[in-house]
PADREN-741763 format. One record per residue (C-alpha): residue in three letters; x, y, z. Coordinates in nm, 4 decimals. Each point is the difference from the previous one (the first is absolute). Layout:
   type         xx         yy         zz
    ALA          X          Y          Z
...
***
This chain:
   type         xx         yy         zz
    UNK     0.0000     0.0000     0.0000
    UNK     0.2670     0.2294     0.0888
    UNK     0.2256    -0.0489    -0.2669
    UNK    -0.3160     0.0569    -0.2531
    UNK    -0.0834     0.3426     0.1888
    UNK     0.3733     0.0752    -0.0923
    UNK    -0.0402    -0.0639    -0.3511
    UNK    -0.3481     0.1975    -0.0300
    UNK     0.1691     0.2806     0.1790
    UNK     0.2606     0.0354    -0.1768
    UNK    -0.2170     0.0858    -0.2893
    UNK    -0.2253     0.2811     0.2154
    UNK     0.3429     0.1333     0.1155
    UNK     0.0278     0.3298    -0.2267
    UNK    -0.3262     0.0650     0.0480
    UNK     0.0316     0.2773     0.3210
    UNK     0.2018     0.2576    -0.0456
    UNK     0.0183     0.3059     0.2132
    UNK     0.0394     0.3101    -0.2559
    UNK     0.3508     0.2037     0.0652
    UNK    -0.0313     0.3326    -0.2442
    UNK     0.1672    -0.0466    -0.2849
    UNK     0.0275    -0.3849     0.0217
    UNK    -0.1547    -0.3182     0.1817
    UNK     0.1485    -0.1786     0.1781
    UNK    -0.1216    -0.4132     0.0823
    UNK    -0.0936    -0.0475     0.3862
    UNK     0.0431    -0.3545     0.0513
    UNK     0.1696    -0.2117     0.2903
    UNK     0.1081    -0.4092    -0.0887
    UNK    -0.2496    -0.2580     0.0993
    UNK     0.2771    -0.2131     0.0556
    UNK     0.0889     0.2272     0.3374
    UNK    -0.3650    -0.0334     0.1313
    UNK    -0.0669    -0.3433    -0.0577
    UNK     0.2881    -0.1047     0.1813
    UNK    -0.1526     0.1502     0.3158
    UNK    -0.3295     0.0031    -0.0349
    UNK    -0.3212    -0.2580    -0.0129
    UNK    -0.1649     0.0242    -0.3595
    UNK    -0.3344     0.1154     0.1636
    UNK    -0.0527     0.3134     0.2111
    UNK     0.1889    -0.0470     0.3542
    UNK    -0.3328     0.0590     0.1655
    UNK    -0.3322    -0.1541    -0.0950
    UNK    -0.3209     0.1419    -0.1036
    UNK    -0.2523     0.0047     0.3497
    UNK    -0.2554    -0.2624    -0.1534
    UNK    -0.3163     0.2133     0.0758
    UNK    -0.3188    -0.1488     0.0699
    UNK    -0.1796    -0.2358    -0.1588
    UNK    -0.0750     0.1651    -0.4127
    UNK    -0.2912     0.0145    -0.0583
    UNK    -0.0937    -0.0243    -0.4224
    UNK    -0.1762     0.3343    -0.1431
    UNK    -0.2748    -0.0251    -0.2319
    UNK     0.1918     0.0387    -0.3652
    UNK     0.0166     0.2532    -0.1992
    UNK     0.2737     0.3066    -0.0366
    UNK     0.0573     0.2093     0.3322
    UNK    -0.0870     0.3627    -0.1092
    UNK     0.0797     0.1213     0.3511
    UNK     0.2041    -0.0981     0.2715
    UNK    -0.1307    -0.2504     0.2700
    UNK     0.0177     0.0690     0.3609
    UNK     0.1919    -0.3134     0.1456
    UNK    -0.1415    -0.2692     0.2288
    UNK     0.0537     0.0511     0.3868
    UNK     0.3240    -0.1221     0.1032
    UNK     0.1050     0.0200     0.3661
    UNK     0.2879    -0.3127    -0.0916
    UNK     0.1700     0.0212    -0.3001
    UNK     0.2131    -0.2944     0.1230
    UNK     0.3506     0.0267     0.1784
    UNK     0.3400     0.0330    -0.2414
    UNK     0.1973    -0.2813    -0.0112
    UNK     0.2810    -0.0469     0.2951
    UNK     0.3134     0.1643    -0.1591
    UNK     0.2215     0.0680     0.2740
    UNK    -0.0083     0.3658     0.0015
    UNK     0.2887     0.1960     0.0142
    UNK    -0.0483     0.3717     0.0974
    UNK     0.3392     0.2036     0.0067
    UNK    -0.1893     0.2898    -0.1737
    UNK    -0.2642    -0.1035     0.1894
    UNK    -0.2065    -0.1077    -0.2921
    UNK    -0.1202    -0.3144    -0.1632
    UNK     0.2976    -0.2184    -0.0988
    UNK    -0.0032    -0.3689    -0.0669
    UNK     0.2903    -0.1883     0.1254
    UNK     0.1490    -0.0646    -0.3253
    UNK     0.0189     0.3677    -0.0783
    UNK     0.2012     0.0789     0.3559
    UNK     0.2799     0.2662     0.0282
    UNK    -0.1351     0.1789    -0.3515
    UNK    -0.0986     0.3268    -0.0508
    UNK    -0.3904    -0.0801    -0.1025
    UNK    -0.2109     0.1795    -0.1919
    UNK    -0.3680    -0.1064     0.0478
    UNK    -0.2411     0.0312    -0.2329
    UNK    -0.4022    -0.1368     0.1310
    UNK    -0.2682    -0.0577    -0.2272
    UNK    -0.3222     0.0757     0.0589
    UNK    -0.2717    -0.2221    -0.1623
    UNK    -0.3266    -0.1263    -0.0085
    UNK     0.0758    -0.3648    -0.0020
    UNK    -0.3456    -0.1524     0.1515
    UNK    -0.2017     0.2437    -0.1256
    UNK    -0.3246    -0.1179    -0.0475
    UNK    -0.0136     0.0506    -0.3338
    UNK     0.1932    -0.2633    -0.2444
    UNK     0.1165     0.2105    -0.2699
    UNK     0.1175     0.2343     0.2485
    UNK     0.2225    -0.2904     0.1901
    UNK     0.1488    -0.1063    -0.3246
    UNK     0.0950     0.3472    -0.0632
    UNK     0.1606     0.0186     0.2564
    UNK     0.1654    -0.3012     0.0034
    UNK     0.1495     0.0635    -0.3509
    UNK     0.1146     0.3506     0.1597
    UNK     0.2235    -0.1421     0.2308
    UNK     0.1415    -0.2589    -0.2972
    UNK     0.0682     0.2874    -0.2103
    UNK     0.1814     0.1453     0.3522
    UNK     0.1918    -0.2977     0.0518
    UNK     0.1238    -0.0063    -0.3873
    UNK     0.1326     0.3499     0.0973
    UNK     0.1493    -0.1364     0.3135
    UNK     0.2207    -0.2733    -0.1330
    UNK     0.0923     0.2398    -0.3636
    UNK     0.0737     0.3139     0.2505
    UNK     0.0843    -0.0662     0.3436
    UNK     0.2910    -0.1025     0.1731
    UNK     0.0213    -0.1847     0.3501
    UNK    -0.0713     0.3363     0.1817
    UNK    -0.3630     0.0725    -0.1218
    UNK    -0.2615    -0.2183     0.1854
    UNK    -0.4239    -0.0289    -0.0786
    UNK    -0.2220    -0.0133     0.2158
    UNK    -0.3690    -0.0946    -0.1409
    UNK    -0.2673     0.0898     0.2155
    UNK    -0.3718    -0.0708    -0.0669
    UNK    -0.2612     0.2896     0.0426
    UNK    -0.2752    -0.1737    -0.0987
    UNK    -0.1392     0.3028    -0.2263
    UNK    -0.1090     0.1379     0.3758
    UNK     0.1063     0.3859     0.1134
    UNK     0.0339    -0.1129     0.3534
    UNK     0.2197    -0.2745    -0.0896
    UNK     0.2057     0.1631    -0.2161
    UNK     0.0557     0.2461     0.2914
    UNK     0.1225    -0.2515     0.1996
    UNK     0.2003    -0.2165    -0.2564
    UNK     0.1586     0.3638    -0.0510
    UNK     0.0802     0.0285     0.3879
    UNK     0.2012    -0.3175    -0.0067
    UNK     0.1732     0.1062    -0.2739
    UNK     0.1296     0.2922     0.1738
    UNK     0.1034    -0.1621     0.3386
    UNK     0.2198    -0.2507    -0.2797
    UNK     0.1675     0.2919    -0.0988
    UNK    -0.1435     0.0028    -0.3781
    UNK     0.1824     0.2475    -0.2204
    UNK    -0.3127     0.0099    -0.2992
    UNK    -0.3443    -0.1631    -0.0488
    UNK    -0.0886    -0.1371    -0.2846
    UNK    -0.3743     0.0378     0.0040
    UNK    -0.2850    -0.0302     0.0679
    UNK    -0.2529    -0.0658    -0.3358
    UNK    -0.2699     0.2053     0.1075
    UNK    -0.0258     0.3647     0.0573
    UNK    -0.1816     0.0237     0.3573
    UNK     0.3003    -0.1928     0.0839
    UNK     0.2477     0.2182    -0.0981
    UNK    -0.1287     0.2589     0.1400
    UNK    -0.0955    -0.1959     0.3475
    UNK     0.4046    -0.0168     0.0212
    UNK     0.1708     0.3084    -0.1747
    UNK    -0.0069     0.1985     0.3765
    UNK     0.1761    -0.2999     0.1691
    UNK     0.2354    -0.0251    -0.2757
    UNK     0.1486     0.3480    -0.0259
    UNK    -0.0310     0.0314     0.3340
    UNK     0.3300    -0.2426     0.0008
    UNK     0.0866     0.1301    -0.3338
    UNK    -0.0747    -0.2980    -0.2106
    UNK    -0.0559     0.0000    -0.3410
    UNK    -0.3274    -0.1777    -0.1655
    UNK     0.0113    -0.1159    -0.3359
    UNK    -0.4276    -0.1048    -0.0375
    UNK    -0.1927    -0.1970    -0.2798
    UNK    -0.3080     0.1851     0.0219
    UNK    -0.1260     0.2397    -0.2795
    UNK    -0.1664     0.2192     0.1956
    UNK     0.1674     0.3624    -0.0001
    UNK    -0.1175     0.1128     0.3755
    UNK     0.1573    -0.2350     0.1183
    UNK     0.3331     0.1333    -0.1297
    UNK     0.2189     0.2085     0.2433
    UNK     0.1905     0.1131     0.3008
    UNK     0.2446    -0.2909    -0.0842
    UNK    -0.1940    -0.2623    -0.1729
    UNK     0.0179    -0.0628    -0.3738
    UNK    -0.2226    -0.1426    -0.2346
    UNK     0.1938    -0.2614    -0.2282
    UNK    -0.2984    -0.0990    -0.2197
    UNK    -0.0555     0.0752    -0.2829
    UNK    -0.3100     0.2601     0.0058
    UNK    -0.2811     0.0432    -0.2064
    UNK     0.1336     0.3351    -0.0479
    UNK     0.3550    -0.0424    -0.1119
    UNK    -0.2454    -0.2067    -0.2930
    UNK    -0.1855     0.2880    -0.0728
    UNK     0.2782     0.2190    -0.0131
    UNK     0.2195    -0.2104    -0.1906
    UNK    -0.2798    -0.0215    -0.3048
    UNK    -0.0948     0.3172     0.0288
    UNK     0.3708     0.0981    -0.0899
    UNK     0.0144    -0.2693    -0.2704
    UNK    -0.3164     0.1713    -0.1634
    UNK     0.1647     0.3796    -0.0060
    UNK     0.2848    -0.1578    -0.1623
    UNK    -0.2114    -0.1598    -0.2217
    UNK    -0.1930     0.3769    -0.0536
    UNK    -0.3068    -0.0679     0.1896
    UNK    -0.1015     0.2407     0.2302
    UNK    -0.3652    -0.0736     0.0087
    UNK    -0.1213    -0.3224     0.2240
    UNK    -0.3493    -0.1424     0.1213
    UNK    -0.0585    -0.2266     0.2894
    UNK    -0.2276    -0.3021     0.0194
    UNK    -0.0265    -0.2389     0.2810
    UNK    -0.1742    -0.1268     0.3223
    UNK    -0.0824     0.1830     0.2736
    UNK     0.1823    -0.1327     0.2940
    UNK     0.3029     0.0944     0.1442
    UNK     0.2142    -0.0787    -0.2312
    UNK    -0.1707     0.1212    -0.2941
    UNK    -0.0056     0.3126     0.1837
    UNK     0.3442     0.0352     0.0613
    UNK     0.1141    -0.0578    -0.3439
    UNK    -0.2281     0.2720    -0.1131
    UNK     0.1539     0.2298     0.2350
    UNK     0.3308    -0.0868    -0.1259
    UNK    -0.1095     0.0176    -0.3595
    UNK    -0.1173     0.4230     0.0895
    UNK     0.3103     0.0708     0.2004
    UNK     0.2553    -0.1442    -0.2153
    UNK    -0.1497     0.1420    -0.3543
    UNK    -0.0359     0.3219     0.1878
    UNK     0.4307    -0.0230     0.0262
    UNK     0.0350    -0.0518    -0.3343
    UNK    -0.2176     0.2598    -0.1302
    UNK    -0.3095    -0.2322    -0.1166
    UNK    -0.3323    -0.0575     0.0769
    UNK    -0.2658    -0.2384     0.0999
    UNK    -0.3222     0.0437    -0.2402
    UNK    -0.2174    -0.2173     0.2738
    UNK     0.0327    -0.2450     0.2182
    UNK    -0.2980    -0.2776     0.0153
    UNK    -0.0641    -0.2224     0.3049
    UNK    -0.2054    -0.2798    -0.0088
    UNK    -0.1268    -0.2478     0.2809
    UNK     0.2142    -0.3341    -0.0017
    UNK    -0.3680    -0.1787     0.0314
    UNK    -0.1723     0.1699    -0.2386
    UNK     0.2149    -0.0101    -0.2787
    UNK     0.2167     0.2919    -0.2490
    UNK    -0.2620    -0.0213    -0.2610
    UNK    -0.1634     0.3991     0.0569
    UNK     0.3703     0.1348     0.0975
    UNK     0.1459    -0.1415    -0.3304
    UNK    -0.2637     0.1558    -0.2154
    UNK     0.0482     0.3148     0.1829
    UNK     0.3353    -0.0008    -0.0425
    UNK     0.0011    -0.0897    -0.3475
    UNK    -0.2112     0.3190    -0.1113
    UNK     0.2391     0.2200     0.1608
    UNK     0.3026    -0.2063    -0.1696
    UNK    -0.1990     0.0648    -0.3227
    UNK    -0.0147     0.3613     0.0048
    UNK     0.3433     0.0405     0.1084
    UNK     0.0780    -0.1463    -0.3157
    UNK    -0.2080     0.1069    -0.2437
    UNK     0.1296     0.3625     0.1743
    UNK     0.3544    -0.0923    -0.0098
    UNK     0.0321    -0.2768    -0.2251
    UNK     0.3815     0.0182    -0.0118
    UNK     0.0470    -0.0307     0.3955
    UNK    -0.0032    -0.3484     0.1808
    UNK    -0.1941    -0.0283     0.3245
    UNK     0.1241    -0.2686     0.2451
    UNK    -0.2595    -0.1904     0.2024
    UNK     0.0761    -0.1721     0.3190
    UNK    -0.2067    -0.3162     0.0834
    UNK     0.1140    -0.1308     0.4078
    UNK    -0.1250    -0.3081    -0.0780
    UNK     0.1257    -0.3900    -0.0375
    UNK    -0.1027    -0.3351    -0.1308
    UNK    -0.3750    -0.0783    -0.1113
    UNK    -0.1083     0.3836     0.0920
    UNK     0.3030     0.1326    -0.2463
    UNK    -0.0923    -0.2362    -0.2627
    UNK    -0.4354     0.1573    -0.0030
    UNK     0.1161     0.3723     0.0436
    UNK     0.2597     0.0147    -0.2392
    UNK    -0.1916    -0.0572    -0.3182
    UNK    -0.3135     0.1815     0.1293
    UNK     0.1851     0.3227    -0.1345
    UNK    -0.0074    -0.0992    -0.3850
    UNK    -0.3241    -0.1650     0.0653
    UNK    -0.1202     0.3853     0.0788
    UNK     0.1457     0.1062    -0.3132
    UNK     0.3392     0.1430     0.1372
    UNK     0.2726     0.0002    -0.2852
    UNK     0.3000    -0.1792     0.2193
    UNK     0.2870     0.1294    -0.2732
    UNK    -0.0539     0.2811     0.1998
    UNK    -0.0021    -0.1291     0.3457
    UNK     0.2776    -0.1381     0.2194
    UNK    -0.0902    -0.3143     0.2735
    UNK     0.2059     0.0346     0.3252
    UNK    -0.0198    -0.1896     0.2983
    UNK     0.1578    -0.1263     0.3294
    UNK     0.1962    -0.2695     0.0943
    UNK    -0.3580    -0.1810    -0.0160
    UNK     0.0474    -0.0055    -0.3907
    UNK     0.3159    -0.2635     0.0794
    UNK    -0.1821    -0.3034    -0.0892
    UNK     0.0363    -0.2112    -0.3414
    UNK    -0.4026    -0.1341     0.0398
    UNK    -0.0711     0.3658    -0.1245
    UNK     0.2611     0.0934    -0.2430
    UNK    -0.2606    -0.1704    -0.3260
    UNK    -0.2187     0.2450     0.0772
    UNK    -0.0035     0.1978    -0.3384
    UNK    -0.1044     0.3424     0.1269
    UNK     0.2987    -0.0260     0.2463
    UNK     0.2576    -0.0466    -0.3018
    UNK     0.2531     0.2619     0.0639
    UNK    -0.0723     0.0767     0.3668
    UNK     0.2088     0.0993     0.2262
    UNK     0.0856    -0.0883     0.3524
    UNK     0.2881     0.0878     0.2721
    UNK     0.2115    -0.3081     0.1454
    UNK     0.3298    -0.0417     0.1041
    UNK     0.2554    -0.0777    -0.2945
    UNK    -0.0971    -0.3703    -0.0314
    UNK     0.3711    -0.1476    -0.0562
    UNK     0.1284     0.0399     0.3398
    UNK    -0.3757    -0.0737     0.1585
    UNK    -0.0006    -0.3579    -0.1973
    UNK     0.3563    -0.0606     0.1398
    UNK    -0.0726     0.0151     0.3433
    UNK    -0.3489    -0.1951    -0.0881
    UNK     0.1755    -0.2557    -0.1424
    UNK     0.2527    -0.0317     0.2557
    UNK    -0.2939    -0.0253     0.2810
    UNK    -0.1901    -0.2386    -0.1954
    UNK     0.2590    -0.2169     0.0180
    UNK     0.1265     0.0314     0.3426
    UNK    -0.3402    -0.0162     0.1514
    UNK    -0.1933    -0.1942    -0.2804
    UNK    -0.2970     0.2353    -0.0515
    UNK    -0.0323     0.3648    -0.0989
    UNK     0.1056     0.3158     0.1808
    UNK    -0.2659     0.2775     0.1001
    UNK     0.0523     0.3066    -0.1543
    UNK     0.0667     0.1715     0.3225
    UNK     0.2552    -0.2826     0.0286
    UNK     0.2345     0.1878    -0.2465
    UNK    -0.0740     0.3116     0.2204
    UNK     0.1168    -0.1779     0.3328
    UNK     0.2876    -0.1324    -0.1755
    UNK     0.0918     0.3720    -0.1251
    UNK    -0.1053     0.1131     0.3414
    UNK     0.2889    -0.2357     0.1525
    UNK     0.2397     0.0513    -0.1764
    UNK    -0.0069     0.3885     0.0652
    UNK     0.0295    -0.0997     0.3464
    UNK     0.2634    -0.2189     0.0082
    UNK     0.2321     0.2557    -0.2643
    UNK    -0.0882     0.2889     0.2539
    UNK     0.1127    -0.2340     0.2467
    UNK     0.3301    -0.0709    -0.1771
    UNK     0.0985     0.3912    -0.0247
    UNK    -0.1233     0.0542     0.4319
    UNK    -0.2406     0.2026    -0.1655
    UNK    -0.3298    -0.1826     0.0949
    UNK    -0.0921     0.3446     0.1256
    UNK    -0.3269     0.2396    -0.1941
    UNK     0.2289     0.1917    -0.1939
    UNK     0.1171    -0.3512    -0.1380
    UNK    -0.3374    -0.0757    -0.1382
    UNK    -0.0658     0.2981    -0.1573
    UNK     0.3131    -0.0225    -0.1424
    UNK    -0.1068     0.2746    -0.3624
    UNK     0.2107    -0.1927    -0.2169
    UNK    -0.2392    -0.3145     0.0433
    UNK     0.0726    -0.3970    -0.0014
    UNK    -0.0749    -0.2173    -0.2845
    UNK    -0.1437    -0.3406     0.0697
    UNK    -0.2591    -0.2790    -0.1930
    UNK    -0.2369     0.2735    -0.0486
    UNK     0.1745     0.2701    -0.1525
    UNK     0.1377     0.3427     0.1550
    UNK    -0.1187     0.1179     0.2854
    UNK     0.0468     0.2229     0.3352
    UNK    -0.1775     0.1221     0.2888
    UNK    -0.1388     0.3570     0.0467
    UNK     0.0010     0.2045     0.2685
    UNK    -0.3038    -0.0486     0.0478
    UNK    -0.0115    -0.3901     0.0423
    UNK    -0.1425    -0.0728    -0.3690
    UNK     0.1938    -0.1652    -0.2737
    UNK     0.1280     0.1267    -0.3502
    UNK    -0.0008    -0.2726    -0.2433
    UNK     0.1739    -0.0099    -0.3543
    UNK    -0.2675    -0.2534    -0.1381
    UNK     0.0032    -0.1147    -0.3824
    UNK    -0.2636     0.0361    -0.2275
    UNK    -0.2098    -0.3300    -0.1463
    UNK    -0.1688     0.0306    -0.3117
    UNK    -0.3235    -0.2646    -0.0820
    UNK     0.0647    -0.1853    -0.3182
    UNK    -0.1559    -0.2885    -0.1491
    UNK     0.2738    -0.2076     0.1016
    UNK     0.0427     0.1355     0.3473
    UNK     0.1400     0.2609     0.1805
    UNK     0.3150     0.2074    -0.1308
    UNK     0.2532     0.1866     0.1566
    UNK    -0.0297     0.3652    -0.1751
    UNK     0.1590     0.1904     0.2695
    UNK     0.2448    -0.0645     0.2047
    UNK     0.0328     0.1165     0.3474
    UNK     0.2222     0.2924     0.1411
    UNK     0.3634    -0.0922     0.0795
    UNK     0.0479     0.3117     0.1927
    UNK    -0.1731     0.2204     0.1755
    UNK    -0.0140     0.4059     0.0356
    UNK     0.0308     0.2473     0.2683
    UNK    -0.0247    -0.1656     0.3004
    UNK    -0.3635    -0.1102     0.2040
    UNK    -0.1511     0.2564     0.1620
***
């Protein structure tokens, strides 16, 4: 097993870089140096929870409060060493540690929520064995998806003398634990997309929905489109990217014509022919402009909206299809309306390198917020390298470069992401863009 992690690694390994102005320059550290000191699983086990308990199916549109846990089961016996006074297992004795615990829901109630976060902490370990050497210890902890829990998973993992948390998924989390972490000055590198919960020392590593918007909107003034409608559900989500869609064509000097909402449970049917009339007289009034229409939307409910605009008579040479990372699945790329749409994603080649690696280290697929732990990790452990594990190490403005693409952390606590642009063809998606290699003035 280990000597196949070795192998896979040594594939990921140029794959995080931390960005030094005017070159990079590859953070890495030999697995060779860790595995001779260290057990190939995290030193300290997950706390097992209490019993799961299956959810009914179906996606999870918002996060799940977590069961009740007063137990989450005692960590193995590891002969603790404290000369720092913090957590140290008795292999690791006499080193300088630097402690990194993980916050997760693993016994959420939920299932697609567990496995999510089970593939998190895969994607962590990958990062662990490519990055770390035999100074930089994990330390999982389970929060069950639960604010109180998380408050006191984040207690232990100050009295172990954690240097950054790596976590949690879900936004009332983060923000359950950002006092008690700056309070002691440690850094939080989160999952969640949800902005408020970015801040006063915590910082979002996800990719958000909009970073998405922002990076088509771009794409489309590039492309000389400056005019853009919105269509999609009104929930949350659909909400957000609308708000995204006004803020970011406002910064590059565009417009949005309309934006039309329609119930998930009733169906786009009215807000597509209302939107189509108003596509329709844009062009007949500016025939030689493009207008760029953003559809939120994924699988079965991407595949009846789309081609309800040339069913309402809308001339699509003149239109432009954009979407989110939703739009990333092949079972809607036939769809002939959505030939030539576009959609943000990380530049796949690096992505489908560290898939393939985890596919065959852990014989099933990786999460997409695996890649996002992994990059997440690694950050960690380089920072770690340089004794610079500190804020002003995270939002380091030149950036880091891992599996997905460019990226640093603003002042703020969001993310900047150099994502790629996918164009729809018949026989899949295409690269068309390429994401940034380098980034501008620094985060602010």
């Amino acid at each position: 097993m280990l000597q196949e992690m070795f192998q896979e690694m040594t594939l990921l390994q140029p794959l995080l870089r931390t960005i030094k102005a005017p070159s990079f320059l590859l953070i890495g550290f030999l697995f060779a140096t860790a595995c001779a000191s260290a057990p190939a699983r995290p030193p300290v086990q997950i706390g097992t929870g209490t019993p799961r308990v299956e959810p009914i199916t179906g996606p999870v549109d918002q996060p799940e409060e977590g069961v009740d846990v007063t137990d989450l089961g005692e960590p193995e016996d590891l002969t603790q060493v404290r000369g720092d006074g913090g957590l140290t297992p008795a292999f690791m004795e006499g080193r300088e540690i630097k402690r990194a615990a993980v916050l997760l829901p693993f016994s959420h109630p939920n299932a697609q929520v567990r496995a999510e976060a089970e593939s998190m902490l895969a994607g962590i370990e990958l990062a662990l064995f490519q990055y770390a050497g035999d100074d930089f210890l994990i330390i999982p902890k389970d929060t069950a998806g639960k604010t109180s829990v998380t408050e006191a998973r984040m207690d232990e993992a100050v009295q172990e003398k954690a240097n950054v948390v790596l976590g949690p998924l879900f936004g009332a989390n983060v923000k359950a634990i950002t006092e008690r972490a700056q309070d002691k000055n440690i850094p939080v590198i989160a999952f969640s997309n949800d902005r408020s919960a970015a801040g006063g020392g915590a910082y979002l590593a996800s990719i958000s929905p909009e970073e998405e918007v922002r990076r088509m909107v771009q794409y489309a003034a590039g492309q000389g489109i400056y005019s853009f409608v919105f269509l999609g559900p009104q929930t949350a989500y659909g909400r957000q990217i609308e708000t995204a869609l006004r803020t970011e064509a406002f910064n590059v000097g565009g417009t949005v014509l309309t934006s039309a909402f329609y119930m998930p449970e009733t169906g786009p049917t009215e807000a597509a022919r209302s939107v189509s009339g108003i596509l329709k007289s844009e062009i007949a009034t500016r025939p030689r402009n493009k207008v760029a229409v953003m559809i939120p939307e994924r699988g079965v409910k991407l595949l009846s909206i789309a081609p309800l605009l040339p069913y309402n008579g809308v001339d699509m040479t003149h239109v432009t299809l954009m979407g989110t990372s939703l739009w990333s699945d092949e079972s809607v790329w036939r769809e002939p309306t959505l030939d030539g749409a576009v959609y943000p994603a990380p530049d796949p080649e690096n992505l489908t390198t560290f898939r393939e690696a985890y596919r065959r280290i852990y014989g099933k697929s990786p999460t997409d917020l695996a890649a996002v732990a992994y990059d997440a990790a690694a950050v960690a452990v380089s920072l770690a390298g340089e004794d610079n594990l500190k804020y002003n190490g995270v939002t380091n403005p030149d950036g880091f470069f891992g599996v997905n693409g460019l990226f640093r952390f603003r002042l703020d606590g969001t993310s900047e992401r150099g994502l790629a642009v996918m164009q729809i063809r018949p026989t899949g998606a295409e690269l068309i863009e390429k994401g940034a290699s380098q980034f501008g003035p620094g985060p602010s």
